[in-house]
C-alpha positions in Angstrom: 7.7 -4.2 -1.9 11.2 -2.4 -0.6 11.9 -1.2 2.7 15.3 0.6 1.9 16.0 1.4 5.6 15.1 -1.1 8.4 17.0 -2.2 11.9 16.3 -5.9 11.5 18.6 -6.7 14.5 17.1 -4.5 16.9 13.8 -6.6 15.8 12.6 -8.8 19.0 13.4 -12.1 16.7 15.4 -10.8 13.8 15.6 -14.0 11.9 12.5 -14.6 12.1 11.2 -11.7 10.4 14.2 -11.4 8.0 12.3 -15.5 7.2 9.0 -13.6 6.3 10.7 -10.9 4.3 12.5 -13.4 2.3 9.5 -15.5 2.0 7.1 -12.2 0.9 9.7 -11.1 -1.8 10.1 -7.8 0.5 13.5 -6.4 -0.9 14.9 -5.3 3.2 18.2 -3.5 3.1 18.4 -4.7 7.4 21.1 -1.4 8.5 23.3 -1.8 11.2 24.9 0.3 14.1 28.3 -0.8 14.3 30.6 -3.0 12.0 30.4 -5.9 14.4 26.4 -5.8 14.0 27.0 -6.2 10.2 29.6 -9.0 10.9 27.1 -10.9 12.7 24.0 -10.3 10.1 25.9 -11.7 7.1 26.4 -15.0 9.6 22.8 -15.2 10.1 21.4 -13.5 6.6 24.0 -13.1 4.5 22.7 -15.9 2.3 19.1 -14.6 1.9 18.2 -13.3 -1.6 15.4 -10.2 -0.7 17.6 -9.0 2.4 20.7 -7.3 2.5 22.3 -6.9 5.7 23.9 -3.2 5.0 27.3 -2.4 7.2 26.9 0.8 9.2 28.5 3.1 11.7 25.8 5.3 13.0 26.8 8.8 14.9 25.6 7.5 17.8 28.3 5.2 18.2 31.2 7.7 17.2 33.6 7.8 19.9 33.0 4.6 21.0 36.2 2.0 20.3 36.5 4.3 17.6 39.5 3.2 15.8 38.4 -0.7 16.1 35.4 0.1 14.5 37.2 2.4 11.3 39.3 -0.5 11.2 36.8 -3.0 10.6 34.4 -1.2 8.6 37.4 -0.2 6.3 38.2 -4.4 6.2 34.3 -5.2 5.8 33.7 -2.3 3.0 35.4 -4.7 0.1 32.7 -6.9 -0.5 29.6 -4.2 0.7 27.5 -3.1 -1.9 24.9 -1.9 1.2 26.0 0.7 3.5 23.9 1.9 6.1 23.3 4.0 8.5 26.0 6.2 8.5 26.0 10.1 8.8 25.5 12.7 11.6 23.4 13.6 13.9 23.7 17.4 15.3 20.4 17.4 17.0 21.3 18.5 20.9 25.3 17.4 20.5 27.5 18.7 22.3 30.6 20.1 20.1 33.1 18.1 20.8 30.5 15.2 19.9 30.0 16.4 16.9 33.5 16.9 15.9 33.7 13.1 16.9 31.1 12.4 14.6 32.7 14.7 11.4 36.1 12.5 12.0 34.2 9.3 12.1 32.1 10.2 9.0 34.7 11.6 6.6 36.6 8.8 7.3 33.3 6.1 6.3 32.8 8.1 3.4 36.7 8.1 2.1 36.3 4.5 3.0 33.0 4.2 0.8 34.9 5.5 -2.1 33.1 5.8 -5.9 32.4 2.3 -6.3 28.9 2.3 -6.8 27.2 1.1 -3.3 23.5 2.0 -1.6 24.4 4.4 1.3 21.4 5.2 3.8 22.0 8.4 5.0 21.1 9.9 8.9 21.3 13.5 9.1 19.2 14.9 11.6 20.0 18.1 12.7 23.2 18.2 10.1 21.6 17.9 6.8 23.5 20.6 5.2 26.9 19.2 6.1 25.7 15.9 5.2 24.7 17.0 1.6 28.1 18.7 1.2 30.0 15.9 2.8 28.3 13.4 0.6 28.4 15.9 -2.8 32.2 16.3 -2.0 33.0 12.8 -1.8 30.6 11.7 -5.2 28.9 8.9 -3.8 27.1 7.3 -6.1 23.7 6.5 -5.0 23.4 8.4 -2.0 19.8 7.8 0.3 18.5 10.1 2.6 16.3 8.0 5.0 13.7 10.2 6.9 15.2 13.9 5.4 13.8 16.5 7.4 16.0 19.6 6.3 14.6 22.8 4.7 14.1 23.6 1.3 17.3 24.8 0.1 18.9 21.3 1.4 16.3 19.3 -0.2 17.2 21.5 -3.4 21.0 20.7 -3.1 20.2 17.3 -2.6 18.1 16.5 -5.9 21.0 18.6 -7.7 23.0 16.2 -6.0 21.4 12.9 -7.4 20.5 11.6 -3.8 17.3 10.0 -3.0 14.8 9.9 -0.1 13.5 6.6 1.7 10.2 7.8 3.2 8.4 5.9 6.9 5.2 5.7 7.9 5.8 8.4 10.2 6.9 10.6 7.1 3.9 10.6 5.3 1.5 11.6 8.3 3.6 14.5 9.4 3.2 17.8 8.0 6.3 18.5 7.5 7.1 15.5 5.6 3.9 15.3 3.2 5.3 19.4 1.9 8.7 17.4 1.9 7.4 15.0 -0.4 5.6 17.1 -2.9 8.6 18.5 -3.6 10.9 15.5 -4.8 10.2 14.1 -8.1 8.4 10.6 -8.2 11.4 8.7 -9.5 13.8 9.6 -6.6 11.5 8.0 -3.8 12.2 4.5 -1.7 10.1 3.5 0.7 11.3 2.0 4.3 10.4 1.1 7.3 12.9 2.2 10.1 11.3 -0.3 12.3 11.8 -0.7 15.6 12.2 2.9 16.0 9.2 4.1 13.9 6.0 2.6 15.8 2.6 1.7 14.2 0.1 1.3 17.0 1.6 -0.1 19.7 4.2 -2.0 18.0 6.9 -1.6 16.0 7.1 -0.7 12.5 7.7 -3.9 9.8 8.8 -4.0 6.0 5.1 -5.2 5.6 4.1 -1.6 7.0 5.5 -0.1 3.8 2.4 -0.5 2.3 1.2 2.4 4.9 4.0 4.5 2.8 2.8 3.2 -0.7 -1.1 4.5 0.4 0.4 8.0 1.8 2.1 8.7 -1.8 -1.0 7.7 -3.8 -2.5 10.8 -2.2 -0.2 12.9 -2.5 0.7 11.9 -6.4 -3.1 11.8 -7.1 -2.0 7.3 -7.8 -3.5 4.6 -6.4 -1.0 2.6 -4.1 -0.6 -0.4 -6.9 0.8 2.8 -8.8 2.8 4.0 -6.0 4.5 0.7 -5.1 5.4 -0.2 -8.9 7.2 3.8 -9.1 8.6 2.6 -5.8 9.7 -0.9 -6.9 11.5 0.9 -10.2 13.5 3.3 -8.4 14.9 0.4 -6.0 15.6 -2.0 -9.2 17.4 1.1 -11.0 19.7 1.6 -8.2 20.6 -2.5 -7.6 21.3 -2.6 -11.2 23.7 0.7 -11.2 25.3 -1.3 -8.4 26.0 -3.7 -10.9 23.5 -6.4 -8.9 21.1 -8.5 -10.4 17.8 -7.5 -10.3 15.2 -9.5 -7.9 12.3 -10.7 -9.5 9.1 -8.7 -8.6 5.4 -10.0 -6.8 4.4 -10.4 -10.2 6.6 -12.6 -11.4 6.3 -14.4 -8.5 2.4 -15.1 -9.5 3.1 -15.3 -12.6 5.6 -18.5 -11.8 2.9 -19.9 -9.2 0.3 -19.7 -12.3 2.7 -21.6 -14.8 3.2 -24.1 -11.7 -0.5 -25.1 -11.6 -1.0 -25.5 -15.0 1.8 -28.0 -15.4 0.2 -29.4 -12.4 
């Protein structure tokens, strides 16, 4: 399974569940808020093989210690292949916040550069300019995590080679099922956004994708063995564009167990 867009760290025991992802083959891109965050994941998960701790600057935290955190993020980006979440967030922000946020952003993306890196996208409220932004710099492999823009965005963005990580919350909404049927099967990641998307009571886990992988067997006419293999495809395709190597799948894994037993 992949959960392209999760806040591992703002999990009640982090570790713990980055433990279980690692030990269920759950490919977990684990996005951060600030630079530092993503300084302290690679300490604690940095070695894990399924979960990528992703460095991020999200548009909450623009014009906070500001320049520190351009300054780090700009040190950090060398060795990143996962970025995330970066972007803008318009939605009820004041102007001069969101100028704030259009400094801090043009300056992740010049940052981010060409080299070919996963970036999870936030662009609530400012999916237009985060299209553009993005198109203008020629990011490689651009994700928009929870897109809820109209049409014509959505249109620019396919154009635009970006894909679409898609919640639990996403597939029961309205708005996002008529989302969905419009971007092509091959251009879909699946994600959790957990804490901040809740099932139930609680907070959303990678495990929940599996909510996601049911929600696109309806709407692609699939079953959700179907859905989570397209899924699982379009997450190996991008690693291997980012010149990573490509994490064995759930079947391999039983596939290995099976060879295990026999020579037991």
């Amino acid at each position: 399974m992949v959960d392209a867009h999760c806040h591992l760290d703002l999990h009640r025991n982090p570790e713990a569940l980055a433990l279980r992802c690692e030990r269920a083959w759950i490919a977990t891109v684990a996005v951060t808020n600030r630079p530092s965050h993503y300084e302290m994941a690679l300490q604690h998960i940095g070695a894990m093989t399924y979960v990528h701790p992703a460095l991020g600057f999200h548009p909450s935290t623009a014009g906070v210690h500001t320049r520190g955190d351009l300054r780090l993020f700009s040190c950090l980006i060398h060795n990143a292949r996962f970025v995330g979440e970066v972007g803008l967030h318009f939605d009820s922000a004041p102007s001069d916040a969101r100028a704030k946020q259009l400094e801090v952003f043009s300056a992740v993306l010049e940052c981010v550069g060409v080299q070919p890196r996963m970036v999870s996208l936030h662009s609530f409220g400012a999916e237009a300019e985060v299209v553009r932004m993005v198109a203008d710099a020629a990011l490689a492999h651009p994700v928009l995590h929870w897109f809820c823009g109209s049409a014509a965005v959505l249109d620019d963005a396919l154009c635009g080679g970006f894909l679409f990580s898609v919640n639990p919350a996403m597939v029961q909404s309205r708005g996002g099922r008529e989302c969905l049927r419009r971007i092509p099967h091959d251009r879909v990641l699946t994600e959790s956004d957990g804490p901040y998307v809740r099932i139930g009571a609680g907070p959303a886990t990678p495990a929940h994708v599996v909510l996601v992988h049911q929600g696109l067997a309806s709407l692609w006419g699939a079953d959700a063995a179907a859905a989570e293999a397209q899924v699982d495809a379009n997450f190996d395709r991008m690693i291997a564009a980012c010149g990573l190597p490509v994490r064995p799948r759930a079947s391999d894994r039983r596939a290995a167990i099976g060879r295990d037993q026999v020579h037991r």
